[in-house]
Short mmCIF file of the C-alpha atoms (twelve columns), coordinates in Angstrom:
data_MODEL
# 
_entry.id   MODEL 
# 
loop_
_atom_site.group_PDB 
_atom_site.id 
_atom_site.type_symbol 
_atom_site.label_atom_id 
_atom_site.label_alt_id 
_atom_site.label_comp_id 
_atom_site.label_asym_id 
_atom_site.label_seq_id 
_atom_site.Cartn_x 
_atom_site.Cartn_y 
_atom_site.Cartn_z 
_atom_site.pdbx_PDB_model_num 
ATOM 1   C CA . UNK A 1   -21.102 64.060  12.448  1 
ATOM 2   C CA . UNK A 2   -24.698 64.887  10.606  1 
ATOM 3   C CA . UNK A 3   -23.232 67.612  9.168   1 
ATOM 4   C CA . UNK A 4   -20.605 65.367  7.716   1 
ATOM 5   C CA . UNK A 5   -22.429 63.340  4.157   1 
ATOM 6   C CA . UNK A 6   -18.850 61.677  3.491   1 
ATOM 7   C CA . UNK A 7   -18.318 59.911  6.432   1 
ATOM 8   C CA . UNK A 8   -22.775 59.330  6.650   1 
ATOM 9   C CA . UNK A 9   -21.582 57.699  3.190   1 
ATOM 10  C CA . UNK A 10  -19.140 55.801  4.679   1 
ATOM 11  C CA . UNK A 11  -20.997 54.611  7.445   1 
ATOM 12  C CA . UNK A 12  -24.366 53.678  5.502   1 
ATOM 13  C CA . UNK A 13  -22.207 51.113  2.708   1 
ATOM 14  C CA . UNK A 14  -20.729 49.316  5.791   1 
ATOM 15  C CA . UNK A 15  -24.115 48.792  7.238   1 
ATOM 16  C CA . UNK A 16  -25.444 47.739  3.979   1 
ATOM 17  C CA . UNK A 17  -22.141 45.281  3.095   1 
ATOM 18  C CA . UNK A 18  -22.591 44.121  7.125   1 
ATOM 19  C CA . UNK A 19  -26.404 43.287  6.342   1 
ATOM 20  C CA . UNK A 20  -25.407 41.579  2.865   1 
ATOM 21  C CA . UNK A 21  -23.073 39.476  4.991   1 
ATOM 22  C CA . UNK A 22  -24.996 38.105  7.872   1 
ATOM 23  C CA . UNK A 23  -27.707 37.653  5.046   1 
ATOM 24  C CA . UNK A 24  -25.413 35.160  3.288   1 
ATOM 25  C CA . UNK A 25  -24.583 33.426  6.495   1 
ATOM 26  C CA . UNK A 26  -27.842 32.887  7.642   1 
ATOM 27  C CA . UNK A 27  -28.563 31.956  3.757   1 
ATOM 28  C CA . UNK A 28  -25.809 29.244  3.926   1 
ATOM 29  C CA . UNK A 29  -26.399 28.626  7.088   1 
ATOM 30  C CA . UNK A 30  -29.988 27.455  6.864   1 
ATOM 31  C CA . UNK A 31  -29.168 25.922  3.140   1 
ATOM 32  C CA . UNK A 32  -26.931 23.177  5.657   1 
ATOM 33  C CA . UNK A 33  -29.106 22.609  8.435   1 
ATOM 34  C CA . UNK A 34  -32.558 22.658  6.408   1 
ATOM 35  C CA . UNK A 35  -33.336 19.022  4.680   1 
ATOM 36  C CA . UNK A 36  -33.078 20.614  1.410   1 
ATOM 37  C CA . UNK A 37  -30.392 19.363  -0.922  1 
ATOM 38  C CA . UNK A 38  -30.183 15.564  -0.428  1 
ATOM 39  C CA . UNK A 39  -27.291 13.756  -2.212  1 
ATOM 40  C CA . UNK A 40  -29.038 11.381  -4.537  1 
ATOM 41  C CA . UNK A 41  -26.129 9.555   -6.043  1 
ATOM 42  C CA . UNK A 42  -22.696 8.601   -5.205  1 
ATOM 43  C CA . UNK A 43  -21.108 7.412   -8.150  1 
ATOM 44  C CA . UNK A 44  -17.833 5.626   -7.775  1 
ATOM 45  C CA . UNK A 45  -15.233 5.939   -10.649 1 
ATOM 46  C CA . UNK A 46  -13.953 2.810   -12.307 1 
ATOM 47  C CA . UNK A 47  -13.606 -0.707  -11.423 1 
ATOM 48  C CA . UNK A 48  -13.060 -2.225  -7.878  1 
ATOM 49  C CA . UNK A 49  -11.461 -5.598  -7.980  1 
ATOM 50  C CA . UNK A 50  -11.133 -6.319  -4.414  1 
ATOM 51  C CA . UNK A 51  -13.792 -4.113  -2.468  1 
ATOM 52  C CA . UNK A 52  -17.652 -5.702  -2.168  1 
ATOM 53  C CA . UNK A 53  -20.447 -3.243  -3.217  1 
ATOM 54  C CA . UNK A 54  -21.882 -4.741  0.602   1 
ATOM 55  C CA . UNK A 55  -18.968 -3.619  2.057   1 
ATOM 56  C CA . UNK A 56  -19.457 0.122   0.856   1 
ATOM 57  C CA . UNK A 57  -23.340 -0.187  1.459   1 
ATOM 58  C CA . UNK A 58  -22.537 -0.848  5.270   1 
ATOM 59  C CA . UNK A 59  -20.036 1.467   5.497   1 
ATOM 60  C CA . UNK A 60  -21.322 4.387   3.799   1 
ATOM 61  C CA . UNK A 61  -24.618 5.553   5.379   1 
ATOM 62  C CA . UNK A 62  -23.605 6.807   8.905   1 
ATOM 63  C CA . UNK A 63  -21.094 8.877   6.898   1 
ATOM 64  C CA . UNK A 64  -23.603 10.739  4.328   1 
ATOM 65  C CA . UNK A 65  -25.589 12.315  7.084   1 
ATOM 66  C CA . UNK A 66  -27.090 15.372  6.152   1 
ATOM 67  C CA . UNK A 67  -27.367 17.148  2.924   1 
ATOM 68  C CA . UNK A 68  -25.249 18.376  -0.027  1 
ATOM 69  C CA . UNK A 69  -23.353 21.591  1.427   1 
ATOM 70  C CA . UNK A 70  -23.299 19.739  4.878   1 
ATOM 71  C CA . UNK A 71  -21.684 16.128  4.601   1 
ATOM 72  C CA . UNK A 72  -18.237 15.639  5.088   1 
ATOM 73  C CA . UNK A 73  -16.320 14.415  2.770   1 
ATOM 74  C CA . UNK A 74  -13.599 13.755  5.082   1 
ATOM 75  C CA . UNK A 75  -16.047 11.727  7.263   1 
ATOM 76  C CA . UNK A 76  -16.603 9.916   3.736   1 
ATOM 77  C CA . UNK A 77  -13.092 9.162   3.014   1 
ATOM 78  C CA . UNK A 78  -12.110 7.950   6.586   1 
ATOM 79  C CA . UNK A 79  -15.402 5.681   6.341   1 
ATOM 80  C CA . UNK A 80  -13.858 4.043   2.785   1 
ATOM 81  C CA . UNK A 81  -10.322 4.157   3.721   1 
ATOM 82  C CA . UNK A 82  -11.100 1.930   6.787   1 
ATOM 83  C CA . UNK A 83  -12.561 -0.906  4.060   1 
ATOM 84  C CA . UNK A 84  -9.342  -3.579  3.961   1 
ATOM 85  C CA . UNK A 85  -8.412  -3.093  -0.063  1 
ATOM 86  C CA . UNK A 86  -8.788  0.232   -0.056  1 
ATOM 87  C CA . UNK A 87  -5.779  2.391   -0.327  1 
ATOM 88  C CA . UNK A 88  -6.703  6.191   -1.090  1 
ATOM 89  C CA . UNK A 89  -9.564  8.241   -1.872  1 
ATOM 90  C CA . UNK A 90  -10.476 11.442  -3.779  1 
ATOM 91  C CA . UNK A 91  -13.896 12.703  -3.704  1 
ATOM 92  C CA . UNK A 92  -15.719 15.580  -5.054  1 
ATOM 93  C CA . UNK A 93  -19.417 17.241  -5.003  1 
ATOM 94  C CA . UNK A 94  -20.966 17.713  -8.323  1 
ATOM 95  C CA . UNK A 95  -24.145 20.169  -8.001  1 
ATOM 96  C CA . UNK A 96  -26.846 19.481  -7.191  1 
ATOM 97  C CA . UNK A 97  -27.130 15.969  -6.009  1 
ATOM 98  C CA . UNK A 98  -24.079 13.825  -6.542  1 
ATOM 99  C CA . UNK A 99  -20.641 12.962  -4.952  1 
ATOM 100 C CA . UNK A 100 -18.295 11.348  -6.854  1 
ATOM 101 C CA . UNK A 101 -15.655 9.175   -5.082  1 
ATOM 102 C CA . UNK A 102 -12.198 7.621   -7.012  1 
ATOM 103 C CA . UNK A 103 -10.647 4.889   -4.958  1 
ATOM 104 C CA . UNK A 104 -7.401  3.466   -5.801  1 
ATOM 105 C CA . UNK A 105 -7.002  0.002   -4.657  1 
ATOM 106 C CA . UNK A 106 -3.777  -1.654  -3.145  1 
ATOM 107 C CA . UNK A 107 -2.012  -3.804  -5.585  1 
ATOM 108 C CA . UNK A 108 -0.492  -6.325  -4.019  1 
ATOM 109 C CA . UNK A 109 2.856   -7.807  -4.537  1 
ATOM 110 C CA . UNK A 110 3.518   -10.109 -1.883  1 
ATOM 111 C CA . UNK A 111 2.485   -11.712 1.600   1 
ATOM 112 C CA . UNK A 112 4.235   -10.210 4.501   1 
ATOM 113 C CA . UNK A 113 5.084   -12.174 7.830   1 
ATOM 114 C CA . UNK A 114 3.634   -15.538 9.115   1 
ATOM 115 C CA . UNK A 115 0.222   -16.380 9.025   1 
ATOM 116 C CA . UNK A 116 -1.584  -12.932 9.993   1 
ATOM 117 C CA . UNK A 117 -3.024  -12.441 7.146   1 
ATOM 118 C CA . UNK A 118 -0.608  -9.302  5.975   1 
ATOM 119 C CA . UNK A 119 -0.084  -8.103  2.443   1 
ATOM 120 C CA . UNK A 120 2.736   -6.115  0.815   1 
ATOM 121 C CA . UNK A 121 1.435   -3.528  -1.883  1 
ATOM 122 C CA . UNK A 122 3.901   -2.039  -4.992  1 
ATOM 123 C CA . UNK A 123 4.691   0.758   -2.151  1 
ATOM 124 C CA . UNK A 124 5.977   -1.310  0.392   1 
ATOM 125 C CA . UNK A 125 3.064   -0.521  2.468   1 
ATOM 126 C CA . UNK A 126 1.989   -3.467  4.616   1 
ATOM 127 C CA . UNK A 127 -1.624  -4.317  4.925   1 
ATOM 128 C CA . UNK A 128 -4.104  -6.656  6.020   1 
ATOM 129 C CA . UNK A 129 -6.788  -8.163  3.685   1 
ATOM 130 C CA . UNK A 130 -8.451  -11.516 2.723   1 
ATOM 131 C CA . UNK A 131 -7.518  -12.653 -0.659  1 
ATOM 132 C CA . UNK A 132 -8.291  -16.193 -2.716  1 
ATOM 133 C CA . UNK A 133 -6.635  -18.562 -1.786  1 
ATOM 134 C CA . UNK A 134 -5.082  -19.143 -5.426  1 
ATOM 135 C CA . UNK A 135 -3.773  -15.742 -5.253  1 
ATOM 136 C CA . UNK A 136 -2.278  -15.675 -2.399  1 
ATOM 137 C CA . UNK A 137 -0.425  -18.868 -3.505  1 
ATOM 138 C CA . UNK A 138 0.805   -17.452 -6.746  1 
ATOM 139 C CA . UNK A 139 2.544   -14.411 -4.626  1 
ATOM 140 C CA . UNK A 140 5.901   -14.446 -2.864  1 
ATOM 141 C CA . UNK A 141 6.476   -14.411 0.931   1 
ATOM 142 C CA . UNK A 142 8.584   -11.600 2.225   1 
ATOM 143 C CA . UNK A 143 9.388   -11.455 6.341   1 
ATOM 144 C CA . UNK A 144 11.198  -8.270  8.171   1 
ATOM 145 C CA . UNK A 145 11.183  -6.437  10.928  1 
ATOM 146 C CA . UNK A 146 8.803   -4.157  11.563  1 
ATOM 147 C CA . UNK A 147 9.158   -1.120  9.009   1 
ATOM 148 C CA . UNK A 148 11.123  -2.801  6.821   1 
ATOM 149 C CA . UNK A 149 8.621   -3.937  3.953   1 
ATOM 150 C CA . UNK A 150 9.794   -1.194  1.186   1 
ATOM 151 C CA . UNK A 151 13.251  -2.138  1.273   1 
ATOM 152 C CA . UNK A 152 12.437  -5.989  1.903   1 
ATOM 153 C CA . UNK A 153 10.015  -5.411  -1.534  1 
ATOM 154 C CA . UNK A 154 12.570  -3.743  -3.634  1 
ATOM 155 C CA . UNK A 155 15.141  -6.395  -2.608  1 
ATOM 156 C CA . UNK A 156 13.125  -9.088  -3.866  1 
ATOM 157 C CA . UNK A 157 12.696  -7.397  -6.992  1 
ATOM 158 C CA . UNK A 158 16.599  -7.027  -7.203  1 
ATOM 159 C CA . UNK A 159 16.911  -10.980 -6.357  1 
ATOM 160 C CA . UNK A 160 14.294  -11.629 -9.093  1 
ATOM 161 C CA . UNK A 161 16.383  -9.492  -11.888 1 
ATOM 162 C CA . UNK A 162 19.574  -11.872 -10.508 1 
ATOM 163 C CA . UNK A 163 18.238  -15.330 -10.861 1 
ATOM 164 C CA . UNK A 164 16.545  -14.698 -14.235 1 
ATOM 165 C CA . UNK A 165 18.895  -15.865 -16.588 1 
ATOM 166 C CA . UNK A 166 19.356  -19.119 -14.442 1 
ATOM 167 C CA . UNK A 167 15.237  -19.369 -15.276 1 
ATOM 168 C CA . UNK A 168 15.092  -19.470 -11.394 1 
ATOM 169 C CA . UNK A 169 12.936  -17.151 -9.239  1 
ATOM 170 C CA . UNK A 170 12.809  -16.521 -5.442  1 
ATOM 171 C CA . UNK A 171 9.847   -17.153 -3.858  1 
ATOM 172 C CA . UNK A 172 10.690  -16.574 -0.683  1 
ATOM 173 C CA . UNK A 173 12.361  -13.714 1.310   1 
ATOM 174 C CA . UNK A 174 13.750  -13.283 4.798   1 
ATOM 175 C CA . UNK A 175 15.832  -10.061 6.371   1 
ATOM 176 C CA . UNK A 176 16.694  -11.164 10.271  1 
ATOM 177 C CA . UNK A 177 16.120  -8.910  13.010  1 
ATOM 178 C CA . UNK A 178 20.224  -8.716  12.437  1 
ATOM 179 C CA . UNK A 179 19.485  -7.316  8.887   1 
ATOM 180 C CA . UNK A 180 20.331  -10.862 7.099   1 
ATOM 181 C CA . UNK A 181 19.450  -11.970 3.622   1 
ATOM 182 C CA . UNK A 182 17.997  -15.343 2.851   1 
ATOM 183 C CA . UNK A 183 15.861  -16.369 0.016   1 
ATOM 184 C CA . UNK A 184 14.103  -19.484 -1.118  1 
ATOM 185 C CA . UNK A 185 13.989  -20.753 -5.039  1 
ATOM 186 C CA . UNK A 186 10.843  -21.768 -6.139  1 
ATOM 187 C CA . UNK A 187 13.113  -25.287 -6.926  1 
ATOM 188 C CA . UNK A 188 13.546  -24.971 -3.032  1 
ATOM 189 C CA . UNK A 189 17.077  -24.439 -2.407  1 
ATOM 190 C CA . UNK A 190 17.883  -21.867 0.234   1 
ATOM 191 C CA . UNK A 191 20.236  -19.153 -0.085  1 
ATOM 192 C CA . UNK A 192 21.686  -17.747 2.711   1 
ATOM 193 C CA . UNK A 193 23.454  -14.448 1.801   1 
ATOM 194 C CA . UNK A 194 24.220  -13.195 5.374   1 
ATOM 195 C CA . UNK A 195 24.634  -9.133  6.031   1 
ATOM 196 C CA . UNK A 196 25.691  -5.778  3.702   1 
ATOM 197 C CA . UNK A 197 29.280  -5.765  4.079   1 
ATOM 198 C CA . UNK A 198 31.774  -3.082  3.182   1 
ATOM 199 C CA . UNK A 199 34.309  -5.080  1.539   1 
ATOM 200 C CA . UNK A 200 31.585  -7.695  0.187   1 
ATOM 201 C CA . UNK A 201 28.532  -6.428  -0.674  1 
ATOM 202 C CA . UNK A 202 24.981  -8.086  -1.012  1 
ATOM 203 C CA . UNK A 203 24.941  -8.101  -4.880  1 
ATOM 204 C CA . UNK A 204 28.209  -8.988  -5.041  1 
ATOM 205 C CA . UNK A 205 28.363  -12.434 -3.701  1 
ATOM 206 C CA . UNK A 206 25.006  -12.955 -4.962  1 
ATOM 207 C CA . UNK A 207 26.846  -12.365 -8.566  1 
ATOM 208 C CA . UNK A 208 29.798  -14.653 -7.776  1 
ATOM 209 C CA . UNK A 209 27.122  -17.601 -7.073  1 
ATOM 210 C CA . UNK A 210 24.775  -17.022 -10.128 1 
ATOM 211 C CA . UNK A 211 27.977  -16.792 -12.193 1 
ATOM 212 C CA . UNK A 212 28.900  -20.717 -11.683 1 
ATOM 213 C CA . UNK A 213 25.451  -21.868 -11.081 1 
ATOM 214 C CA . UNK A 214 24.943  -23.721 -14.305 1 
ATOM 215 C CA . UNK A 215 27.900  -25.243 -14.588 1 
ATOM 216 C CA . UNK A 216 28.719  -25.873 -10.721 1 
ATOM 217 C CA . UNK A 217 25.420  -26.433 -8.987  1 
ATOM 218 C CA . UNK A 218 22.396  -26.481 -11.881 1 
ATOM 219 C CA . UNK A 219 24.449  -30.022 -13.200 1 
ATOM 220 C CA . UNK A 220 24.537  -31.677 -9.342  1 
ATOM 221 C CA . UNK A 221 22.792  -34.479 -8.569  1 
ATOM 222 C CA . UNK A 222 21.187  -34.286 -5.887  1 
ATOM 223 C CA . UNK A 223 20.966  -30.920 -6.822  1 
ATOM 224 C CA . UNK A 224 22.186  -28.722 -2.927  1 
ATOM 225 C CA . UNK A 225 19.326  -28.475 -0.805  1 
ATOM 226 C CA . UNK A 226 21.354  -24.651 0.280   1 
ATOM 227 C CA . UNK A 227 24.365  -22.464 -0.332  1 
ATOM 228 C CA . UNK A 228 25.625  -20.045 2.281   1 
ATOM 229 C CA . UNK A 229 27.539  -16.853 0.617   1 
ATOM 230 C CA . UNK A 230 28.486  -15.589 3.653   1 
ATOM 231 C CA . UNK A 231 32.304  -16.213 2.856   1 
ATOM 232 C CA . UNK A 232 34.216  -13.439 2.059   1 
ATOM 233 C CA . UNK A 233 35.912  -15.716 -1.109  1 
ATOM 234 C CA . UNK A 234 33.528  -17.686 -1.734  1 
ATOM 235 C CA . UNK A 235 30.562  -19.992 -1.006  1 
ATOM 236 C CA . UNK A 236 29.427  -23.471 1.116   1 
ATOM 237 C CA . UNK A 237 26.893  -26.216 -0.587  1 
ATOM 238 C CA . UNK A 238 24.841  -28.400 1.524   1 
ATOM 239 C CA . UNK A 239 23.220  -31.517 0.682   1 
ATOM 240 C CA . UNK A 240 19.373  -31.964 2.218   1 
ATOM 241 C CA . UNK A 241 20.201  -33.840 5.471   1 
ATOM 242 C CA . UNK A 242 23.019  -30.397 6.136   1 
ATOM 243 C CA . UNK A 243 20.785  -28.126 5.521   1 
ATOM 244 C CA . UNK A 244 17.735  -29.954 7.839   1 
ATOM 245 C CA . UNK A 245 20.239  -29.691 10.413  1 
ATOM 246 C CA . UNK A 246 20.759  -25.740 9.933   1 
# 
């Protein structure tokens, strides 16, 4: 093999590049563990309308342990994505000192269930949050079985398209653990709309009821306390003391 320079060659540039190597390692290595590098700012992106600066202060510092190469940012994220409003996160080191952090907030869109404090977002995504009171009041009240927000959400925006010519607007919307429709005016008549069916769909006896509502039900007095559409041909008012009874 001495007599060999090639291969001598050969040999001597791998135990260089395997010296370069463990050099680096060690290098990187000791750049994590040493206390070098601190992160001196974390500078959030934008506006947060919901989230509390205290609520990031307390939540933040067991996840920025250590230094700039050696904090994880998915330690960071889970830490900010556990915060109630907060519904994704993006975050990104900026040498030598900072982390930036872009969190998108859920925008909600309506209460979900009965009295646990649930929220829908524009996704369909149920969560829970504290909101003002106000707020909450303004917003709609959608119920479902579990996993059943998104279509329960886009539903309501379908029933909202319906009634606005009439100048009416749901406020309230129910699917039954038997997949049944009923909605609530804000003028508080119920609606009762019953199942999908083949041969009379949804939308279609929702139409046949919003096409004589001016004339038919709008000009009653009393006006119906409820209508049931689930007739194949057509549809049942109730006065208030029927409809107490349902």
């Amino acid at each position: 093999m001495w007599n060999r320079p090639r291969l001598l060659n050969a040999i001597a540039d791998l135990l260089v590049l395997a010296a370069a190597g463990a050099l680096v390692v060690g290098l990187v290595a000791w750049l994590i563990r040493v206390p070098a590098l601190p992160v001196r700012q974390v500078v959030f992106a934008g506006e947060l309308a919901h989230t509390r600066r205290a609520e990031i202060e307390q939540a933040l510092p067991a996840a920025l342990r250590g230094n700039f190469l050696s904090i994880s940012l998915d330690n960071v994220r889970t830490a900010l994505l556990d915060l109630p409003w907060v519904r994704r996160v993006e975050l990104r080191r900026v040498w030598p000192a900072r982390i930036e952090v872009k969190v998108e907030e859920h925008r909600v869109a309506a209460r979900w269930g009965d009295g646990r404090g649930e929220l829908v977002n524009t996704f369909g995504e149920v969560f829970a949050a504290s909101a003002d009171a106000a707020e909450l009041e303004r917003l709609p009240l959608l119920f479902g079985p579990p996993g059943t927000a998104p279509e329960v959400l886009r539903r309501y925006g379908d029933f909202v398209e319906s009634f606005q010519p009439l100048g009416e607007r749901p406020v309230e919307v129910l699917l039954s653990p038997r997949l049944a429709w009923q909605l609530r005016l804000g003028n508080g008549m119920r609606v009762d709309i019953g199942r999908e069916q083949p041969k009379s769909p949804v939308a279609m006896r929702l139409q046949r009821f919003i096409d004589v509502y001016p004339d038919l039900v709008a000009r009653r007095s009393p006006r119906p306390a409820a209508v049931d559409l689930r007739y194949p041909n057509g549809f049942a008012l109730r006065a208030a003391a029927d409809a107490k009874g349902k």
